[in-house]
mmCIF file of the N, C-alpha and C atoms, coordinates in Angstrom:
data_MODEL
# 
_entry.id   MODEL 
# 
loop_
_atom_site.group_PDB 
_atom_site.id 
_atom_site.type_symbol 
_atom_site.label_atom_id 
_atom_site.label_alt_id 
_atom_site.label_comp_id 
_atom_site.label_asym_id 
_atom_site.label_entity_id 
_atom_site.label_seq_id 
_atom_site.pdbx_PDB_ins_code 
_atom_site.Cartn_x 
_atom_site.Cartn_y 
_atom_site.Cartn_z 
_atom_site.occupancy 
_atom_site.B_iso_or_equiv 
_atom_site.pdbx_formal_charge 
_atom_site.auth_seq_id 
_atom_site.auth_comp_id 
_atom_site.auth_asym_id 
_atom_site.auth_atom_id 
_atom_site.pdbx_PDB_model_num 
ATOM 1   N N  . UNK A 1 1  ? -10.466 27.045 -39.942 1.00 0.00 ? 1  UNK A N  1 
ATOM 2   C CA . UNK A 1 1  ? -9.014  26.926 -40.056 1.00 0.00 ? 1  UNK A CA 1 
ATOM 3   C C  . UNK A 1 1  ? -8.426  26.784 -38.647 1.00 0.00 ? 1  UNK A C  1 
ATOM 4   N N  . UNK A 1 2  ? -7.136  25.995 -38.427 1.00 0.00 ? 2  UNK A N  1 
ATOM 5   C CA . UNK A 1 2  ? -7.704  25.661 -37.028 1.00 0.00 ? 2  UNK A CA 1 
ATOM 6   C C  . UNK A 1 2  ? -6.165  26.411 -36.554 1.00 0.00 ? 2  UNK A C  1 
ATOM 7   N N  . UNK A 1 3  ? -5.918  26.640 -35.558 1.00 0.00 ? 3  UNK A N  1 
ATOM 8   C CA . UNK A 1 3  ? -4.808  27.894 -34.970 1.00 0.00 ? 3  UNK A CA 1 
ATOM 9   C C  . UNK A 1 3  ? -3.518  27.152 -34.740 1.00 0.00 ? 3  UNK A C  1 
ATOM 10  N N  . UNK A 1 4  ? -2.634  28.144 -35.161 1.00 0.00 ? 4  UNK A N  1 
ATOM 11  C CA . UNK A 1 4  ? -1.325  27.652 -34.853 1.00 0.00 ? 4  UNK A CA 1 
ATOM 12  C C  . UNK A 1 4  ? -1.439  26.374 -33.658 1.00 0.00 ? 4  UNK A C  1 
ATOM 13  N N  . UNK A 1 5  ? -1.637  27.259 -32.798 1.00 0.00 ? 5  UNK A N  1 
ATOM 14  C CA . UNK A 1 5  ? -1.285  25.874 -31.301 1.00 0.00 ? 5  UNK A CA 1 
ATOM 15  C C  . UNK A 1 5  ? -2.050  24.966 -30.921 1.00 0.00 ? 5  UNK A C  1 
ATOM 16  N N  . UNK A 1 6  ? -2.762  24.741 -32.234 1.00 0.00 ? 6  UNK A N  1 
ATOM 17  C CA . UNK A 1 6  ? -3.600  23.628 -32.229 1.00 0.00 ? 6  UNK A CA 1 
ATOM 18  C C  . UNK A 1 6  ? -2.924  22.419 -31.993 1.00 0.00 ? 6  UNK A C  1 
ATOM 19  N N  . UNK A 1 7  ? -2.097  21.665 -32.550 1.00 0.00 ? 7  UNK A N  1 
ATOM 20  C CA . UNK A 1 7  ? -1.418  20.424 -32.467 1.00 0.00 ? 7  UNK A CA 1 
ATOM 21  C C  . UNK A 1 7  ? -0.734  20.503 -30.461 1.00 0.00 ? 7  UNK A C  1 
ATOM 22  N N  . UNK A 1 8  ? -0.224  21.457 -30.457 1.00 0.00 ? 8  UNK A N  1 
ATOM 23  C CA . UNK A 1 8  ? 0.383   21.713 -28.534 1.00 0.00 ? 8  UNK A CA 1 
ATOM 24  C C  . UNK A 1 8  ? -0.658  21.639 -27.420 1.00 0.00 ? 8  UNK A C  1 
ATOM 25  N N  . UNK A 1 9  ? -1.975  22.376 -28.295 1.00 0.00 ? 9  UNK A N  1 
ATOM 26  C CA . UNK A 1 9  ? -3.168  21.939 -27.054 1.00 0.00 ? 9  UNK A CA 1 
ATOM 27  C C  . UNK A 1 9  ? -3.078  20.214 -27.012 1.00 0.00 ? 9  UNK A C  1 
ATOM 28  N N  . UNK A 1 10 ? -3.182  19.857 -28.347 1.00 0.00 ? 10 UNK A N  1 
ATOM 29  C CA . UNK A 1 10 ? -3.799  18.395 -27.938 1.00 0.00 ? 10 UNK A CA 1 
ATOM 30  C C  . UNK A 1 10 ? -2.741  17.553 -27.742 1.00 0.00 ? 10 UNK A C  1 
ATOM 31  N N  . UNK A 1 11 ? -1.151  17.917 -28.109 1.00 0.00 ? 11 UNK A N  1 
ATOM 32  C CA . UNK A 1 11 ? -0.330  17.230 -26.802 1.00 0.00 ? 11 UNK A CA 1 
ATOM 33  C C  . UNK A 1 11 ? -0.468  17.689 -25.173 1.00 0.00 ? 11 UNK A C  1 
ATOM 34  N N  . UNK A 1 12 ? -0.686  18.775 -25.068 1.00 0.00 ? 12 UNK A N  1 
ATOM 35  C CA . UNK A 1 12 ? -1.139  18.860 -23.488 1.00 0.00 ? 12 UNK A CA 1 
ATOM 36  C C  . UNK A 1 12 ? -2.115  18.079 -23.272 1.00 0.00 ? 12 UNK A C  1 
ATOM 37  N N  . UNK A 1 13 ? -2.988  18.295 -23.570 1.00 0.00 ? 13 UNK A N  1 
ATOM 38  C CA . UNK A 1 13 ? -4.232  17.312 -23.046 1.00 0.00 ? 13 UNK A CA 1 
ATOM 39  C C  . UNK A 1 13 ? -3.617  16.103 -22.709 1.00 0.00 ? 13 UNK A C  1 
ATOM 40  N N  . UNK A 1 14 ? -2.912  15.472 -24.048 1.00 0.00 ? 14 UNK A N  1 
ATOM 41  C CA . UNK A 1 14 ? -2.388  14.081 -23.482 1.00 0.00 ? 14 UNK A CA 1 
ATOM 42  C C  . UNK A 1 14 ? -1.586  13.542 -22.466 1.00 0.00 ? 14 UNK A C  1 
ATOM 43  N N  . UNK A 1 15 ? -0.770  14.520 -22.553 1.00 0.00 ? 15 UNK A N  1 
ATOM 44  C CA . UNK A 1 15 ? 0.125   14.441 -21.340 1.00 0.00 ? 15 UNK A CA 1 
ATOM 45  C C  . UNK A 1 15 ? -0.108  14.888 -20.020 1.00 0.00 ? 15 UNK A C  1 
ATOM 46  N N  . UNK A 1 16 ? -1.347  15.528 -20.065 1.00 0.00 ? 16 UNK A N  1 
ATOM 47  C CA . UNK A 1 16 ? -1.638  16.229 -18.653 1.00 0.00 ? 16 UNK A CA 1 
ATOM 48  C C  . UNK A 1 16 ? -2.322  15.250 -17.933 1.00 0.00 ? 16 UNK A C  1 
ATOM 49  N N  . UNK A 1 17 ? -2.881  14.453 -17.724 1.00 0.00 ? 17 UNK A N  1 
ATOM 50  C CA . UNK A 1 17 ? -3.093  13.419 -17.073 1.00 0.00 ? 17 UNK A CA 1 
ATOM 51  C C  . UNK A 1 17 ? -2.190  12.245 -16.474 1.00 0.00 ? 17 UNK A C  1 
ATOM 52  N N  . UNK A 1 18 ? -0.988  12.104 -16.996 1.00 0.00 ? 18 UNK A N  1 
ATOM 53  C CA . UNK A 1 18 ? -0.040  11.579 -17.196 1.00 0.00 ? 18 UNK A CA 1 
ATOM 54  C C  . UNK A 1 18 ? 1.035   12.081 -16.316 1.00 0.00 ? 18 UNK A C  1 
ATOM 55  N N  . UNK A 1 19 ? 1.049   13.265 -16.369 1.00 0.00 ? 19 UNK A N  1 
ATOM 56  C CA . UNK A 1 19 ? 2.242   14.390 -15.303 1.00 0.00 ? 19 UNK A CA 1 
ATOM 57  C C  . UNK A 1 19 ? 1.216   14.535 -14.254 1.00 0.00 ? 19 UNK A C  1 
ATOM 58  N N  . UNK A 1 20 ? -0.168  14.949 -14.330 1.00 0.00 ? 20 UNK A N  1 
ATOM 59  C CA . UNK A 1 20 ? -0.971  15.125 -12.780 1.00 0.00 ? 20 UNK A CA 1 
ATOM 60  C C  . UNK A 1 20 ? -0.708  13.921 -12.463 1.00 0.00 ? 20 UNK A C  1 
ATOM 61  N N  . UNK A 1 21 ? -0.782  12.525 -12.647 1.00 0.00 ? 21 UNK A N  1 
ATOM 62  C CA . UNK A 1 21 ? -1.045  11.447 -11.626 1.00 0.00 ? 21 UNK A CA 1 
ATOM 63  C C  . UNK A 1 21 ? 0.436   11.316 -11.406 1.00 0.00 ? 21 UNK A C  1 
ATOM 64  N N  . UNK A 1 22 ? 1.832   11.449 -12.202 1.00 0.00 ? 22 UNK A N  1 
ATOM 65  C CA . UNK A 1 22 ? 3.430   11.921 -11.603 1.00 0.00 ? 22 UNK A CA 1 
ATOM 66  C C  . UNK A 1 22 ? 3.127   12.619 -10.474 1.00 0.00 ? 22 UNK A C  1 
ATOM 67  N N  . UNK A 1 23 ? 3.139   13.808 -10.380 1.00 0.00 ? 23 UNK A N  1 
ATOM 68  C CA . UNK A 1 23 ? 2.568   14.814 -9.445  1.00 0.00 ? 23 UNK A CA 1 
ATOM 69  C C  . UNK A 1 23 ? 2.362   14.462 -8.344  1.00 0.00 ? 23 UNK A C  1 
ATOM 70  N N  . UNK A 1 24 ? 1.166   13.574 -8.418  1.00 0.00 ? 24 UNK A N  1 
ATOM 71  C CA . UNK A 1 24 ? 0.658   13.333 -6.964  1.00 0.00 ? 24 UNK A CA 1 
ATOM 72  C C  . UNK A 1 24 ? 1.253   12.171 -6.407  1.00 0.00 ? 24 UNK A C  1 
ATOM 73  N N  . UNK A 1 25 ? 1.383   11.141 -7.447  1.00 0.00 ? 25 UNK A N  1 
ATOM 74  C CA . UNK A 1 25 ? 2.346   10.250 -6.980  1.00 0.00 ? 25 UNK A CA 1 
ATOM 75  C C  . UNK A 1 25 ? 3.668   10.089 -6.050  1.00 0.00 ? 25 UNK A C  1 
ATOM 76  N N  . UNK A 1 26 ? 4.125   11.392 -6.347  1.00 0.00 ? 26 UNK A N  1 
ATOM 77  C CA . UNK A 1 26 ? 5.294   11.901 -6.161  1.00 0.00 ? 26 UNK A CA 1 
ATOM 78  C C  . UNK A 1 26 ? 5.190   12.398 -4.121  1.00 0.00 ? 26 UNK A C  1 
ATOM 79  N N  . UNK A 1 27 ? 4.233   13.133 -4.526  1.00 0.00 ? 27 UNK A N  1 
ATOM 80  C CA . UNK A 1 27 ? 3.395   14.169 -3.743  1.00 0.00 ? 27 UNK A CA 1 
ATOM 81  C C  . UNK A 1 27 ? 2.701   13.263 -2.773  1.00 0.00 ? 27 UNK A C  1 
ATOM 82  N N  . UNK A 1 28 ? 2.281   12.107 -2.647  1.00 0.00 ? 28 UNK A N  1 
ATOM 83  C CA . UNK A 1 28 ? 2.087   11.370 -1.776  1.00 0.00 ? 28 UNK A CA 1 
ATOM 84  C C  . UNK A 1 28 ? 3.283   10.491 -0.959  1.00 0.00 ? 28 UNK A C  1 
ATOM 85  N N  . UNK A 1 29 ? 4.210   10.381 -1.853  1.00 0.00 ? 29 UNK A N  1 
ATOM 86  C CA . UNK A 1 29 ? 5.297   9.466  -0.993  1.00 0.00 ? 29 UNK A CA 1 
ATOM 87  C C  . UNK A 1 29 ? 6.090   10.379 -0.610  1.00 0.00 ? 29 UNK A C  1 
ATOM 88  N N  . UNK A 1 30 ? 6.674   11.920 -1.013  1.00 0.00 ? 30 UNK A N  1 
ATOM 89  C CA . UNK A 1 30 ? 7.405   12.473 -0.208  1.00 0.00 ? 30 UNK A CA 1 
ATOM 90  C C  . UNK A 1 30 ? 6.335   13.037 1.351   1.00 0.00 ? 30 UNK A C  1 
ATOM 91  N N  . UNK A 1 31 ? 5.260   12.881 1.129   1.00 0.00 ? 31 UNK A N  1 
ATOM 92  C CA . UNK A 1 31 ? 4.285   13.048 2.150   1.00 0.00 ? 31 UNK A CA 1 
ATOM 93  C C  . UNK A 1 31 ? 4.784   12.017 3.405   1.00 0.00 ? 31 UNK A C  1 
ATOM 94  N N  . UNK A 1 32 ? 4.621   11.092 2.812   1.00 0.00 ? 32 UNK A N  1 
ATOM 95  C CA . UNK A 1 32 ? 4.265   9.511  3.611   1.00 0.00 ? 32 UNK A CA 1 
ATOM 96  C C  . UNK A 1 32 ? 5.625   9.732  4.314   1.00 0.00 ? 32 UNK A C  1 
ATOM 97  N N  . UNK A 1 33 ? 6.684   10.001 3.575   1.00 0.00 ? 33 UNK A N  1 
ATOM 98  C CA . UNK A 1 33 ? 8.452   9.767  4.070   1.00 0.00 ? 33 UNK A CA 1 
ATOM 99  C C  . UNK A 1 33 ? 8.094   10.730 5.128   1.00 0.00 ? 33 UNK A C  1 
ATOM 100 N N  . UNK A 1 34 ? 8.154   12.105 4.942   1.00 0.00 ? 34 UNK A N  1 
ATOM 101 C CA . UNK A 1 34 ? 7.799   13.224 5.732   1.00 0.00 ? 34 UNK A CA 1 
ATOM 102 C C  . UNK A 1 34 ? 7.314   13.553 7.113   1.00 0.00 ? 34 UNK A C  1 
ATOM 103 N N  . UNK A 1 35 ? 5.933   12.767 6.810   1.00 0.00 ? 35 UNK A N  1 
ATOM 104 C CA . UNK A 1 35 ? 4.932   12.262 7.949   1.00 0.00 ? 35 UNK A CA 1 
ATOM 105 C C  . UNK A 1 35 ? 5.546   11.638 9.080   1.00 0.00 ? 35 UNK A C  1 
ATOM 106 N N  . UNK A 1 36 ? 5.900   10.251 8.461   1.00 0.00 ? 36 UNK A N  1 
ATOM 107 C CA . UNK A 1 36 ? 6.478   9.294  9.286   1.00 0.00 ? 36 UNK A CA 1 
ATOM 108 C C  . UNK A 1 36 ? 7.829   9.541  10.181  1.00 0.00 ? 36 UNK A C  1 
ATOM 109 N N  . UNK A 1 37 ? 8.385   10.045 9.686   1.00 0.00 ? 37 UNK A N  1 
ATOM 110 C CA . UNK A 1 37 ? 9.608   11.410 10.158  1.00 0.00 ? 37 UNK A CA 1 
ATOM 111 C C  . UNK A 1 37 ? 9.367   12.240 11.291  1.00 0.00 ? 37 UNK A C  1 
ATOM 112 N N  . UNK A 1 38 ? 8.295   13.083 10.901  1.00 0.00 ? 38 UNK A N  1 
ATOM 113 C CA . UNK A 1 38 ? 7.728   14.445 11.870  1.00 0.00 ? 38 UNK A CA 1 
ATOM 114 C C  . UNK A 1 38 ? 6.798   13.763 13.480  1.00 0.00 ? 38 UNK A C  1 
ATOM 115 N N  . UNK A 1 39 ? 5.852   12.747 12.790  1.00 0.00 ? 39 UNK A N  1 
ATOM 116 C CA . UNK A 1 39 ? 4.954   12.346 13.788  1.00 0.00 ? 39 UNK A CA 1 
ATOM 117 C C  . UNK A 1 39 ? 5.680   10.676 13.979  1.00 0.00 ? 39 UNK A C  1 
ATOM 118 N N  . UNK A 1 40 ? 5.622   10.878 15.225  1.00 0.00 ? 40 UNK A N  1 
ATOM 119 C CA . UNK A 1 40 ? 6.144   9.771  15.806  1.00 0.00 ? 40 UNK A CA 1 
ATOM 120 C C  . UNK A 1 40 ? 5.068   8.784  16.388  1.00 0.00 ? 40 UNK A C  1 
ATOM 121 N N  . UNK A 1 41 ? 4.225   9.026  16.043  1.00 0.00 ? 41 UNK A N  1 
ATOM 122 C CA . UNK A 1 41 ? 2.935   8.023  16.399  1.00 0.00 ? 41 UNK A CA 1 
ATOM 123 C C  . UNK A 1 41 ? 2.166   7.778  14.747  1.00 0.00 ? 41 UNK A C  1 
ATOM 124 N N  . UNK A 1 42 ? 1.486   6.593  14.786  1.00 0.00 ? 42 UNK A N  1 
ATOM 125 C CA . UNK A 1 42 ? 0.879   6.417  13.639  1.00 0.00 ? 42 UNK A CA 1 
ATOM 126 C C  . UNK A 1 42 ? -0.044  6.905  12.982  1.00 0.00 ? 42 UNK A C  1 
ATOM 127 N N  . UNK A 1 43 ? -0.020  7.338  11.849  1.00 0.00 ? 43 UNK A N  1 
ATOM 128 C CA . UNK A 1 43 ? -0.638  8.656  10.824  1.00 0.00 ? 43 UNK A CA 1 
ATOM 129 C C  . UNK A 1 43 ? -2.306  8.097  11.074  1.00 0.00 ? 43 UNK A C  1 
ATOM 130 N N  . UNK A 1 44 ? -3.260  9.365  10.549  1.00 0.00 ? 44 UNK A N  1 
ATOM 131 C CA . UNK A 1 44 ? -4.599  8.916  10.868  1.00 0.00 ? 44 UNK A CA 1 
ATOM 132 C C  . UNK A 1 44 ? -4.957  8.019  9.777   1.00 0.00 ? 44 UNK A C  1 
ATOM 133 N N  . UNK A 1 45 ? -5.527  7.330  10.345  1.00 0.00 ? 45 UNK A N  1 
ATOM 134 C CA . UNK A 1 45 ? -5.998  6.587  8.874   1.00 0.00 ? 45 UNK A CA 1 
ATOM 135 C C  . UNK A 1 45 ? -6.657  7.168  7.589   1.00 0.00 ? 45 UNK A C  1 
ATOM 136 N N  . UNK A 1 46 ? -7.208  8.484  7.653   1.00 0.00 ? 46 UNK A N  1 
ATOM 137 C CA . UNK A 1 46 ? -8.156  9.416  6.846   1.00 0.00 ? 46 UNK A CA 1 
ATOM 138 C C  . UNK A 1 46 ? -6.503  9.559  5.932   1.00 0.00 ? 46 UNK A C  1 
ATOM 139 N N  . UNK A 1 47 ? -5.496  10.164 6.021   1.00 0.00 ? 47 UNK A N  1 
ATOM 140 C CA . UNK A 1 47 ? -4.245  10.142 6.245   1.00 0.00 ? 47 UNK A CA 1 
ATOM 141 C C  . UNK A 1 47 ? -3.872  8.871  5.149   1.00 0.00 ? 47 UNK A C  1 
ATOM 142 N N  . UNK A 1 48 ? -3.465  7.849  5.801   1.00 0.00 ? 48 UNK A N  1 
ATOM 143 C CA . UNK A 1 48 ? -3.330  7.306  5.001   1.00 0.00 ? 48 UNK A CA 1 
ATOM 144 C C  . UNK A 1 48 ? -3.849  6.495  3.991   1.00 0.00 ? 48 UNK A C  1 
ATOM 145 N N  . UNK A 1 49 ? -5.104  6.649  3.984   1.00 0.00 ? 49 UNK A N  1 
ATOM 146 C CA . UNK A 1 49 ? -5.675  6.283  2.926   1.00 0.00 ? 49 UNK A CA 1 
ATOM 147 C C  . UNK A 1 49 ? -5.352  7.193  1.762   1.00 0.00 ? 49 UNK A C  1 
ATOM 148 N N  . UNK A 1 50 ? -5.686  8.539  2.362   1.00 0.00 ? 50 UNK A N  1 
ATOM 149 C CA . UNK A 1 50 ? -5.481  9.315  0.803   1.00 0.00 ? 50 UNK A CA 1 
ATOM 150 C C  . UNK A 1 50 ? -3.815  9.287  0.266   1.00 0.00 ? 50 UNK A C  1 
ATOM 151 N N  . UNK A 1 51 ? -2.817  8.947  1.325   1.00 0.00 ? 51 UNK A N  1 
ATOM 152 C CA . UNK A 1 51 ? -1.889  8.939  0.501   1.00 0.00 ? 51 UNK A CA 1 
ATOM 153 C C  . UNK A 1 51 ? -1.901  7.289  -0.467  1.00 0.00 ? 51 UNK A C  1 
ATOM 154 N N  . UNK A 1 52 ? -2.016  6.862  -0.057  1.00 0.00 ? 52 UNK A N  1 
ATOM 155 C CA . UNK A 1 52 ? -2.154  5.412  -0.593  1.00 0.00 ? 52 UNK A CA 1 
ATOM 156 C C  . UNK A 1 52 ? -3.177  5.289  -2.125  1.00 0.00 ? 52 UNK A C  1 
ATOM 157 N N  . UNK A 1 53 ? -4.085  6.276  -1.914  1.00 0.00 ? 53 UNK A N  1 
ATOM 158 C CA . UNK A 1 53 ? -5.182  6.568  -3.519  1.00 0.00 ? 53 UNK A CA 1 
ATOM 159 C C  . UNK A 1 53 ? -4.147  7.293  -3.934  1.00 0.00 ? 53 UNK A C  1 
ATOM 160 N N  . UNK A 1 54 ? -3.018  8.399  -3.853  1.00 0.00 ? 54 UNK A N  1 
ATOM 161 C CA . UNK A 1 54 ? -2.338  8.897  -4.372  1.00 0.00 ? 54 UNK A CA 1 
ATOM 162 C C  . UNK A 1 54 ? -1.389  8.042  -5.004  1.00 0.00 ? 54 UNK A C  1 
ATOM 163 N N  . UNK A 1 55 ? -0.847  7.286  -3.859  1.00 0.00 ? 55 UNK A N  1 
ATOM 164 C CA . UNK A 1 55 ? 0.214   6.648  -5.056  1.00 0.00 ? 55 UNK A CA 1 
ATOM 165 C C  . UNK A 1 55 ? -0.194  5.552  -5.964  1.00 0.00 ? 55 UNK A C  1 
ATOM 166 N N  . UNK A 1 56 ? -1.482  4.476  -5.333  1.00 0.00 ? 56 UNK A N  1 
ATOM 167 C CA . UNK A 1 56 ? -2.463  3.726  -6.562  1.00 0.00 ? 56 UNK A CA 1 
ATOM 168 C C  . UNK A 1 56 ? -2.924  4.232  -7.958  1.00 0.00 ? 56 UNK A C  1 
ATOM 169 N N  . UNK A 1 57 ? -2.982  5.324  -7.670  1.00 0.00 ? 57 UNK A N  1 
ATOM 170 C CA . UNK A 1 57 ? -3.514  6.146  -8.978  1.00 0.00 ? 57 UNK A CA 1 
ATOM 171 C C  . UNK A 1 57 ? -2.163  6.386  -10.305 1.00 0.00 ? 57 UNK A C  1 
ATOM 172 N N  . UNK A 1 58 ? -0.877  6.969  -9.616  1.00 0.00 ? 58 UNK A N  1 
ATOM 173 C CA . UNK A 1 58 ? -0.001  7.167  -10.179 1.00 0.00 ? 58 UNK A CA 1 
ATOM 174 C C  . UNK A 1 58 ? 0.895   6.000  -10.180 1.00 0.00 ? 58 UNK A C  1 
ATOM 175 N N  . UNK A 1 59 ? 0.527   4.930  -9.796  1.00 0.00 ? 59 UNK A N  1 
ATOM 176 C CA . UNK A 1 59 ? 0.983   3.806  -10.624 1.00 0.00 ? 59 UNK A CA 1 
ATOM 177 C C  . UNK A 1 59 ? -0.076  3.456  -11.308 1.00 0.00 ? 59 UNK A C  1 
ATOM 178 N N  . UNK A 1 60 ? -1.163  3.206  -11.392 1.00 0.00 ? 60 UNK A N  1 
ATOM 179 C CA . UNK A 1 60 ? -2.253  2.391  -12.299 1.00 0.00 ? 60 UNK A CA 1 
ATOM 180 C C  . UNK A 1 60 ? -2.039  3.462  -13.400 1.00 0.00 ? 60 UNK A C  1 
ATOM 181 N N  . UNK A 1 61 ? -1.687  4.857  -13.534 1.00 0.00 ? 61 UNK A N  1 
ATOM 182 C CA . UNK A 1 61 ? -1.916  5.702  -14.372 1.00 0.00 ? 61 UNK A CA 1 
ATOM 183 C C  . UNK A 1 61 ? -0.432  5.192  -15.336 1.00 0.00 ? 61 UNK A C  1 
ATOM 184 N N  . UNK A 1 62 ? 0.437   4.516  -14.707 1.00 0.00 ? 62 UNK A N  1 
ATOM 185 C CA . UNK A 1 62 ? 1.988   4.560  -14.969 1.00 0.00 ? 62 UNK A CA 1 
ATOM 186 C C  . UNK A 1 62 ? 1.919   3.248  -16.248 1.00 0.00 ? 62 UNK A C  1 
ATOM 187 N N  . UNK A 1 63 ? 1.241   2.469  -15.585 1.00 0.00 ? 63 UNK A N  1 
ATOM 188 C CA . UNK A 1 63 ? 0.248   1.009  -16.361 1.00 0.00 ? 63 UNK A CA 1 
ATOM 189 C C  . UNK A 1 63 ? -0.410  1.017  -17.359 1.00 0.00 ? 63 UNK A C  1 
ATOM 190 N N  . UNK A 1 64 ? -1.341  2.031  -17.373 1.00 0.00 ? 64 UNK A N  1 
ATOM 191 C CA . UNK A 1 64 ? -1.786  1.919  -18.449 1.00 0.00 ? 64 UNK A CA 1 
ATOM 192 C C  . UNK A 1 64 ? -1.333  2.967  -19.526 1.00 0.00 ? 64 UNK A C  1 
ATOM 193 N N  . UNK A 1 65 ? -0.675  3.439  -18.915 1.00 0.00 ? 65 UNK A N  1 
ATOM 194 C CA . UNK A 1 65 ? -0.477  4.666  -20.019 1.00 0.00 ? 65 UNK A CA 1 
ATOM 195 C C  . UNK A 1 65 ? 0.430   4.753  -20.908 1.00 0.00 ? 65 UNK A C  1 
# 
């Protein structure tokens, strides 16, 4: 018999992938704004790569989802 919050787990599940890649999406460009602001010389590249997988992700996630 399956538990009350059965149906709410498996909208979380769905949506939780969906709000994490929001999240970071988010979380990478107030980074990037931030960065570019604070340091007046150009970010490391280690740096910006990961913000850049951050916001690729949370748009490709925005795409298909």
């Amino acid at each position: 018999m399956p538990s009350e919050d059965s149906g709410d787990r498996g909208e979380f599940t769905y949506f939780a992938p969906q709000l994490q890649f929001t999240i970071l999406k988010a979380i990478g460009e107030l980074l990037r704004v931030n960065l570019d602001r604070v340091v007046h010389e150009p970010l490391p590249n280690d740096v910006v790569v990961l913000l850049t997988e951050l916001e690729y992700r949370g748009n490709r996630k925005r795409r298909l989802g």
